[in-house]
C-alpha positions as protocol buffer text, in pm:
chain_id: "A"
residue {
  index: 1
  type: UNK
  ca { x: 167 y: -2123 z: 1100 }
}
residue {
  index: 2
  type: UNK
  ca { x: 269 y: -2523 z: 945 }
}
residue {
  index: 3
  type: UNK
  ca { x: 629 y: -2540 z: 874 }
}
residue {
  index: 4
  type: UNK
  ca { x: 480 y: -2569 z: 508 }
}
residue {
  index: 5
  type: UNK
  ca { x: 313 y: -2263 z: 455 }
}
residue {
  index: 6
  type: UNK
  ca { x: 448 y: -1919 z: 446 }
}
residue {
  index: 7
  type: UNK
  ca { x: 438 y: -1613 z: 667 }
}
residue {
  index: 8
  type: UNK
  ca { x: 299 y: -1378 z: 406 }
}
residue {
  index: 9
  type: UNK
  ca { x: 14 y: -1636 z: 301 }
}
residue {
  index: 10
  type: UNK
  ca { x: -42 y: -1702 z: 669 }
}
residue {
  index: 11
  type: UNK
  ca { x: -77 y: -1341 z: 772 }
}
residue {
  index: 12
  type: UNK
  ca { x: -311 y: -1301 z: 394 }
}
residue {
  index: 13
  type: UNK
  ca { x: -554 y: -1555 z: 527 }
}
residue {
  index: 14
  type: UNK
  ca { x: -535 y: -1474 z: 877 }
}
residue {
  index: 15
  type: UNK
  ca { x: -662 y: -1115 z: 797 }
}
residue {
  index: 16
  type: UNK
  ca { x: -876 y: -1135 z: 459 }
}
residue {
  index: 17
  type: UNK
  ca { x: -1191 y: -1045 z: 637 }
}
residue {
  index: 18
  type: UNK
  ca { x: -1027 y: -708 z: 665 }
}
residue {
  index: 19
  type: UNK
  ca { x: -914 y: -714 z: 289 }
}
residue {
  index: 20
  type: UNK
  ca { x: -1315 y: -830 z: 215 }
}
residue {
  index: 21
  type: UNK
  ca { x: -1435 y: -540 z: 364 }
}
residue {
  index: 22
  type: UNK
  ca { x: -1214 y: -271 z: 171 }
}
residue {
  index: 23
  type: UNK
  ca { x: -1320 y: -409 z: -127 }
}
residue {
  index: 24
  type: UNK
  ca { x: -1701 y: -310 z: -31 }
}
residue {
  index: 25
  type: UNK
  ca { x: -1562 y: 51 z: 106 }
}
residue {
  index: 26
  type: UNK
  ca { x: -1793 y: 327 z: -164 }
}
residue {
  index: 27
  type: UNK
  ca { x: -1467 y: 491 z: -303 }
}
residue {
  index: 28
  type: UNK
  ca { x: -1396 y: 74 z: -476 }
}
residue {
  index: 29
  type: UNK
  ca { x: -1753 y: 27 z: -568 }
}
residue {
  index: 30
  type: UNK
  ca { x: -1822 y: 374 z: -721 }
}
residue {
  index: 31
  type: UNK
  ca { x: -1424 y: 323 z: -915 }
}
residue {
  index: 32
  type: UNK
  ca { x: -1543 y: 80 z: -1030 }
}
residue {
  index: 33
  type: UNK
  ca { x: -1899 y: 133 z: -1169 }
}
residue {
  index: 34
  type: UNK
  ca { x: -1688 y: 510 z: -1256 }
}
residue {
  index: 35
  type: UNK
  ca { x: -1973 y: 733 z: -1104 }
}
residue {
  index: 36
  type: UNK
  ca { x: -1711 y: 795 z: -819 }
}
residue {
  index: 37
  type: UNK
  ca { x: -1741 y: 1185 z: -811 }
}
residue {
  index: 38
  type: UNK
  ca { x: -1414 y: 1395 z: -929 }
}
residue {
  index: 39
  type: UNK
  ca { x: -1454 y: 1577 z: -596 }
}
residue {
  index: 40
  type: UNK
  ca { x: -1356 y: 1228 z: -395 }
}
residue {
  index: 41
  type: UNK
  ca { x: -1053 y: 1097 z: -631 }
}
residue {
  index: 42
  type: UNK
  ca { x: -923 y: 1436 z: -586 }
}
residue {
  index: 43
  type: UNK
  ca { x: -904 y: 1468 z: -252 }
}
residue {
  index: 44
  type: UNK
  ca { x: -816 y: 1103 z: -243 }
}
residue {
  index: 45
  type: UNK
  ca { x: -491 y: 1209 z: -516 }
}
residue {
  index: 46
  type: UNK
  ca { x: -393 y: 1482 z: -275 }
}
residue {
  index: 47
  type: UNK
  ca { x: -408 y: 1257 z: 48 }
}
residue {
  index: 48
  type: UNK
  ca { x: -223 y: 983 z: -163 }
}
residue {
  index: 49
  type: UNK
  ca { x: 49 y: 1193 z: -212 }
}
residue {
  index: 50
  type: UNK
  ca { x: 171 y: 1332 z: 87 }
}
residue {
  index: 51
  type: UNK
  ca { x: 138 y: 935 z: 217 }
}
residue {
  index: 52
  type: UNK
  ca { x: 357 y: 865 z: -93 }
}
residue {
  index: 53
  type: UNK
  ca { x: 625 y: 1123 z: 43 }
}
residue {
  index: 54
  type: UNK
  ca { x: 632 y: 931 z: 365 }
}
residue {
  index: 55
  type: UNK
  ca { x: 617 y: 634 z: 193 }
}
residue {
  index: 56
  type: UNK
  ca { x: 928 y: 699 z: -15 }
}
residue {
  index: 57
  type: UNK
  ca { x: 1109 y: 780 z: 299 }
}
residue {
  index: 58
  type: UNK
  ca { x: 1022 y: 453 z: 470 }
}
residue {
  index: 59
  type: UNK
  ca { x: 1140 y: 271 z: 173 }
}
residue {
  index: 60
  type: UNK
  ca { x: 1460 y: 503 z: 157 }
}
residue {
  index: 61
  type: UNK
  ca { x: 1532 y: 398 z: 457 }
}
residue {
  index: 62
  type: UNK
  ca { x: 1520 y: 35 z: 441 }
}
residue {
  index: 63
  type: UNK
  ca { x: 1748 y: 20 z: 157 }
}
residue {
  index: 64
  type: UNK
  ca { x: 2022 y: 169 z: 388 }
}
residue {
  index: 65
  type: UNK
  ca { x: 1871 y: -20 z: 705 }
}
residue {
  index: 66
  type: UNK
  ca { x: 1864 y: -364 z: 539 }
}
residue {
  index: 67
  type: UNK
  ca { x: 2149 y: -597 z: 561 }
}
residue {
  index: 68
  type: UNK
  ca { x: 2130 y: -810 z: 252 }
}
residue {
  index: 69
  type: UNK
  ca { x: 2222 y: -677 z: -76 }
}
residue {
  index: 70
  type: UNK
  ca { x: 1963 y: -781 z: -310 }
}
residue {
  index: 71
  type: UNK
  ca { x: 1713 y: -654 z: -82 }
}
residue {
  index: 72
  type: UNK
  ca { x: 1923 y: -304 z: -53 }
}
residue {
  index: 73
  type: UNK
  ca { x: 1876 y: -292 z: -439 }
}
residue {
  index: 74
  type: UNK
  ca { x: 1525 y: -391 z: -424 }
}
residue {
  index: 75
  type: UNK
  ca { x: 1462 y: -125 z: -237 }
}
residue {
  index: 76
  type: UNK
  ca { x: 1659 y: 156 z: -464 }
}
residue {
  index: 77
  type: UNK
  ca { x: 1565 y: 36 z: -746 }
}
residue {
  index: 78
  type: UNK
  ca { x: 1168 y: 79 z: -592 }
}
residue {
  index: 79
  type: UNK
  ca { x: 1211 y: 411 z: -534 }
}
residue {
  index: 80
  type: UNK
  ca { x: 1367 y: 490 z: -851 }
}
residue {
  index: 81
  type: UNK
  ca { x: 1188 y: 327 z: -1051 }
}
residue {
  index: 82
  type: UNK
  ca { x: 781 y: 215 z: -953 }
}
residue {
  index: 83
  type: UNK
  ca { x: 752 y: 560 z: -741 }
}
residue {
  index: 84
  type: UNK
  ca { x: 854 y: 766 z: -1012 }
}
residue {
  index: 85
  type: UNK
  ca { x: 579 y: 599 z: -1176 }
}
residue {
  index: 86
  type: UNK
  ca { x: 334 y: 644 z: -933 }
}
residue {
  index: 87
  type: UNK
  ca { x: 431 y: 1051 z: -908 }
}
residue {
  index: 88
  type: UNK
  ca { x: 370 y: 1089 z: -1286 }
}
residue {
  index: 89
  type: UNK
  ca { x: 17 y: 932 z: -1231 }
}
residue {
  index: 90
  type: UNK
  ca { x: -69 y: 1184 z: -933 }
}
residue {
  index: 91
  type: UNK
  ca { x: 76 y: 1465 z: -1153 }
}
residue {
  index: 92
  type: UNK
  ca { x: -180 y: 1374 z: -1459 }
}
residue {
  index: 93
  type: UNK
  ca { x: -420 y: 1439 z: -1164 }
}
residue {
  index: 94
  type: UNK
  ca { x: -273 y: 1642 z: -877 }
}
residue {
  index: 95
  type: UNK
  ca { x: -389 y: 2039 z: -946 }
}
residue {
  index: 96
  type: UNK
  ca { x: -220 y: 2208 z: -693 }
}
residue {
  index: 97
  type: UNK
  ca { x: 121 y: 2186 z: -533 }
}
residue {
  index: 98
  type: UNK
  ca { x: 209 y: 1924 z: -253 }
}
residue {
  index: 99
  type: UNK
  ca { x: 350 y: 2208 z: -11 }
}
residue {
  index: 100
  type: UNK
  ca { x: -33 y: 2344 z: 2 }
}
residue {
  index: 101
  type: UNK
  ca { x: -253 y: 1998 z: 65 }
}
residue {
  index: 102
  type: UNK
  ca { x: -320 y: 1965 z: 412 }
}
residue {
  index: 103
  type: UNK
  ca { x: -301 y: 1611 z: 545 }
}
residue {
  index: 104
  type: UNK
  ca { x: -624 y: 1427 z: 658 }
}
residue {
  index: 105
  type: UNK
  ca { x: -655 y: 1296 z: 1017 }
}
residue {
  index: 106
  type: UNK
  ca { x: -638 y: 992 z: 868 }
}
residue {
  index: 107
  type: UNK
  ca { x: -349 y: 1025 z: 623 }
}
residue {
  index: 108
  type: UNK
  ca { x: -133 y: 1190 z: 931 }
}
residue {
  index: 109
  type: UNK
  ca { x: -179 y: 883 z: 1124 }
}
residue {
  index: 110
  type: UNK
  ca { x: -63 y: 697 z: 788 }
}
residue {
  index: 111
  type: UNK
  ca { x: 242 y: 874 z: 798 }
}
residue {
  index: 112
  type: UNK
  ca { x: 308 y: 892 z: 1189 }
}
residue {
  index: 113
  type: UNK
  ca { x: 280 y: 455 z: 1123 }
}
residue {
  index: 114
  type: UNK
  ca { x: 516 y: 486 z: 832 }
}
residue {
  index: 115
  type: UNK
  ca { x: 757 y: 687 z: 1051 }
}
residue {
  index: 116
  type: UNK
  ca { x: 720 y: 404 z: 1386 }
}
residue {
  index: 117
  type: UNK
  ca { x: 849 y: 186 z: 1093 }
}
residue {
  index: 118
  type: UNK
  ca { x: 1149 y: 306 z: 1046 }
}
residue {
  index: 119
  type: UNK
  ca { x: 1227 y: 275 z: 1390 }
}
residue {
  index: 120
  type: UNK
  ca { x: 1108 y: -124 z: 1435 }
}
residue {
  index: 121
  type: UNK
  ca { x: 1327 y: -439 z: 1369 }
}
residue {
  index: 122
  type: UNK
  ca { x: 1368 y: -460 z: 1016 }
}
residue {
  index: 123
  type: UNK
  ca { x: 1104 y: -822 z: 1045 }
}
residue {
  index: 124
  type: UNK
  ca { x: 845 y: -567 z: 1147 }
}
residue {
  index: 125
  type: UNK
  ca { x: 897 y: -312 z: 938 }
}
residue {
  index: 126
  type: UNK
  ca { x: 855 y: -511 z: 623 }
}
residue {
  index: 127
  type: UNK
  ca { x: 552 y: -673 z: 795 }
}
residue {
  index: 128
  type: UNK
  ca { x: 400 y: -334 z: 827 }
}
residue {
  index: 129
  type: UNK
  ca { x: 506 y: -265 z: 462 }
}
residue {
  index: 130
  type: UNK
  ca { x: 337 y: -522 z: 308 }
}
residue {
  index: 131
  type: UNK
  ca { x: 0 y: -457 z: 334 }
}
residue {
  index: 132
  type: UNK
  ca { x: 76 y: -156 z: 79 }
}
residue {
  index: 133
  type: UNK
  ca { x: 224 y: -314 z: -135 }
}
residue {
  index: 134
  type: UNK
  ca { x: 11 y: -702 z: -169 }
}
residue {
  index: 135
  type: UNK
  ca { x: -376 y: -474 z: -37 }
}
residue {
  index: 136
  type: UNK
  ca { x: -277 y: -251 z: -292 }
}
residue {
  index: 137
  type: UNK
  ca { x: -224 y: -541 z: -559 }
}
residue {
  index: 138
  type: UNK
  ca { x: -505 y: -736 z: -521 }
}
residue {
  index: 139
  type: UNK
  ca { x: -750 y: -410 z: -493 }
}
residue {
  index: 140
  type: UNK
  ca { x: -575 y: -336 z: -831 }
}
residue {
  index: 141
  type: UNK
  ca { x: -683 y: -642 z: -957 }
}
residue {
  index: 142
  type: UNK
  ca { x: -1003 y: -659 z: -833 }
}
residue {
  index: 143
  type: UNK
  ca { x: -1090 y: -367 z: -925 }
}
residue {
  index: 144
  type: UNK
  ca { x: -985 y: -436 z: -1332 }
}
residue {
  index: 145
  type: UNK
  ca { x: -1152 y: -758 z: -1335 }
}
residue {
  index: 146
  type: UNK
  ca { x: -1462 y: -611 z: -1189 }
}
residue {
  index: 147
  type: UNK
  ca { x: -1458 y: -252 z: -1403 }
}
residue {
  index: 148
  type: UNK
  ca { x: -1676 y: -115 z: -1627 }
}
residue {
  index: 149
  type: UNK
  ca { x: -1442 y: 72 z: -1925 }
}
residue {
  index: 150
  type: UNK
  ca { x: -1715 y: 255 z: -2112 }
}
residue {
  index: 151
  type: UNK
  ca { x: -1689 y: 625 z: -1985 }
}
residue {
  index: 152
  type: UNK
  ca { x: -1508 y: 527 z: -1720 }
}
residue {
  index: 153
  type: UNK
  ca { x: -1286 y: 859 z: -1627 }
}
residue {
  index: 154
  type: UNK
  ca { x: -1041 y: 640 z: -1403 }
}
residue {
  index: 155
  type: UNK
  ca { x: -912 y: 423 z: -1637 }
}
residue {
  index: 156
  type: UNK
  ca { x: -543 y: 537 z: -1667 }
}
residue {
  index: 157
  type: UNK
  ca { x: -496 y: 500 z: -1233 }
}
residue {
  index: 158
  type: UNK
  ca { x: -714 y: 141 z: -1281 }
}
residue {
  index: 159
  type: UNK
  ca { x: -463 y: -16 z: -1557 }
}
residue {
  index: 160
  type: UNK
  ca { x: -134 y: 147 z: -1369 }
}
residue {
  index: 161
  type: UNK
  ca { x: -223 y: -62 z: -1062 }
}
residue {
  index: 162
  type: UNK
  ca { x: -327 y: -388 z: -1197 }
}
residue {
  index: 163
  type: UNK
  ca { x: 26 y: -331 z: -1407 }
}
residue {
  index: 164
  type: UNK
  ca { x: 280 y: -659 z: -1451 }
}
residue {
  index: 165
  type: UNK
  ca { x: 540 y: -441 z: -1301 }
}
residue {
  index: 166
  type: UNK
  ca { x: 362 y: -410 z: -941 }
}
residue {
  index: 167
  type: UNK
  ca { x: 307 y: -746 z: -922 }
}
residue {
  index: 168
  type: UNK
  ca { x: 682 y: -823 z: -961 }
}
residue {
  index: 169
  type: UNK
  ca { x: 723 y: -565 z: -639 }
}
residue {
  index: 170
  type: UNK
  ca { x: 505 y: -775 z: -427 }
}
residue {
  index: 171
  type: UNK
  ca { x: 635 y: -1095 z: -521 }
}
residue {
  index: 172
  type: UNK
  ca { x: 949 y: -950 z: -406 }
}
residue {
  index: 173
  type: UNK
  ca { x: 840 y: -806 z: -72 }
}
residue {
  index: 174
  type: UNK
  ca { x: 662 y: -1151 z: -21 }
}
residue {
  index: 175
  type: UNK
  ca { x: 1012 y: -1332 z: -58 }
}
residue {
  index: 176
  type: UNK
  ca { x: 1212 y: -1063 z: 162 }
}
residue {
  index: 177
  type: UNK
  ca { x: 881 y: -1072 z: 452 }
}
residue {
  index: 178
  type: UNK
  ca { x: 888 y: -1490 z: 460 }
}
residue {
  index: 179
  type: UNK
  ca { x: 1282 y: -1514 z: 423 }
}
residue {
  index: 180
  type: UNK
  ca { x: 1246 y: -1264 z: 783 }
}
residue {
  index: 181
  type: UNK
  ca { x: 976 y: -1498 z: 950 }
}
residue {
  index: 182
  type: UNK
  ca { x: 1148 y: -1813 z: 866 }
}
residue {
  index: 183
  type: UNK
  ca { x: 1442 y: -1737 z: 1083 }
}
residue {
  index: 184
  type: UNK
  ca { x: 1251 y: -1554 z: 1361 }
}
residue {
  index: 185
  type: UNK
  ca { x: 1085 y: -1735 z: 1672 }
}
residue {
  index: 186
  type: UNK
  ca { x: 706 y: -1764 z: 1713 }
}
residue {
  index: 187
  type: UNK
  ca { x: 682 y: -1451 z: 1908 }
}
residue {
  index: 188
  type: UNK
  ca { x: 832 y: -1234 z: 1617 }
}
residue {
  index: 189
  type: UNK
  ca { x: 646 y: -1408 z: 1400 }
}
residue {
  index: 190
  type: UNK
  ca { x: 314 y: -1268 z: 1576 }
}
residue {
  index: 191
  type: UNK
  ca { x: 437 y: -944 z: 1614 }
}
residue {
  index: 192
  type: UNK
  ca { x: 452 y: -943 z: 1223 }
}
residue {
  index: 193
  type: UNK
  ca { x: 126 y: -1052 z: 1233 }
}
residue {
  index: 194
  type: UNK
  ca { x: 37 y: -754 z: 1433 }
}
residue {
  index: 195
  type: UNK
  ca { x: 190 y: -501 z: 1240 }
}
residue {
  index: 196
  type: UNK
  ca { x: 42 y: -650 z: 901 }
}
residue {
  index: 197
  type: UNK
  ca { x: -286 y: -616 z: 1060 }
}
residue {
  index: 198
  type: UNK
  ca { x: -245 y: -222 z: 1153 }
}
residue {
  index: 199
  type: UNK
  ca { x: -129 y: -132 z: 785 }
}
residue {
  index: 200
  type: UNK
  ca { x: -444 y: -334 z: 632 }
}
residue {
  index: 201
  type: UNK
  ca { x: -662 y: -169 z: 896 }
}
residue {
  index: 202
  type: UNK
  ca { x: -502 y: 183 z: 821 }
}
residue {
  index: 203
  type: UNK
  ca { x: -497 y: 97 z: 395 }
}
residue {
  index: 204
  type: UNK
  ca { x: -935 y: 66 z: 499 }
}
residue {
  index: 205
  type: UNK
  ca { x: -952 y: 374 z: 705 }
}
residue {
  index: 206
  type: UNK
  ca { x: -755 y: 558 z: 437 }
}
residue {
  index: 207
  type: UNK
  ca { x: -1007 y: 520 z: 188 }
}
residue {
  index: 208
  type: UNK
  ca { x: -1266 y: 577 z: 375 }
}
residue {
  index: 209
  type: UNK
  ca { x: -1191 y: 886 z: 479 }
}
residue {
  index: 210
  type: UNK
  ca { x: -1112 y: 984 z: 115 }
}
residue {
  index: 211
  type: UNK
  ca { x: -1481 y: 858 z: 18 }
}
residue {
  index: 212
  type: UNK
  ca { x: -1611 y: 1081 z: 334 }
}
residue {
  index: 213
  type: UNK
  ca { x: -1346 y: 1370 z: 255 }
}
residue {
  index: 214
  type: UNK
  ca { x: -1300 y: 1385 z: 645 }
}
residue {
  index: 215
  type: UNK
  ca { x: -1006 y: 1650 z: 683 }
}
């Protein structure tokens, strides 16, 4: 990484053939085209929400973790706010009750990652954040540039994550991930690297295993 260019559009570039490749997973494609069978977005809902329960407690506890206060609030506010969003588009979906979903193989090791995070140096952490928040945003774009609308049954999750106010979260995870690399040495700064690179890999396997409904 040049003194010029940032972490978080280092570590992007560095790993975008894994970012290429969940954009070809079936579960994008068939979102997309909307011929992704109800069966699969259900069980991906379900999955997505016990990850989001984890999720919420990673971010819980970076806002008391986390040193600085605008990044404290950023992370409050988060919760408050965008997940609360995100639960009331599972619930339009979400038929049964969280205590009864089972979690995939796949979405326990989610959530056994999300819970290592807590425990890293806060420079890790958010690097291991990130890819679920900036993977997420630019699948949510892709995906609305690329979809069809006409009987598309997905349309209400497809416009919530291509939504202004996600894109506003990233931008300030982005600031919070480079302001961390810029004062750590080159071996942190790999070590983010690292721990971007297992939440992309994990975001992948995650929807695979949704498309494949592996349990």
């Amino acid at each position: 990484m040049t003194n010029h260019t940032l972490w978080t559009e280092s570590t992007w570039q560095r790993h975008l053939p894994i970012y290429h490749a969940t954009q070809q997973v079936p579960f994008i494609q068939e979102l997309i085209t909307g011929k992704l069978d109800a069966r699969r977005f259900r069980f991906y809902i379900e999955q997505d929400a016990l990850y989001l329960q984890a999720f919420t407690k990673l971010l819980q506890s970076m806002a008391h973790r986390i040193e600085e206060a605008d990044f404290q609030s950023y992370f409050h506010n988060f919760v408050q706010e965008n997940m609360e969003q995100e639960k009331a588009l599972h619930d339009r979906y979400l038929n049964k009750e969280i205590s009864q979903i089972i979690p995939s193989k796949t979405c326990q090791e989610f959530i056994t990652f999300n819970a290592t995070l807590e425990t890293l140096p806060i420079p890790l952490a958010l690097a291991g954040m990130l890819p679920c928040f900036l993977v997420y945003q630019q699948l949510g774009l892709y995906i609305f540039d690329q979809h069809q609308r006409a009987h598309n049954p997905y349309l209400n999750w497809i416009d919530t994550y291509a939504g202004i106010e996600h894109l506003e979260s990233v931008s300030r995870l982005r600031k919070m991930c480079d302001y961390y690399a810029q004062k750590a040495d080159n071996k942190t700064q790999e070590q983010m690297h690292e721990w971007y690179k297992k939440g992309a890999t994990l975001d992948q396997q995650f929807w695979n295993s949704c498309y494949q409904m592996i349990p």
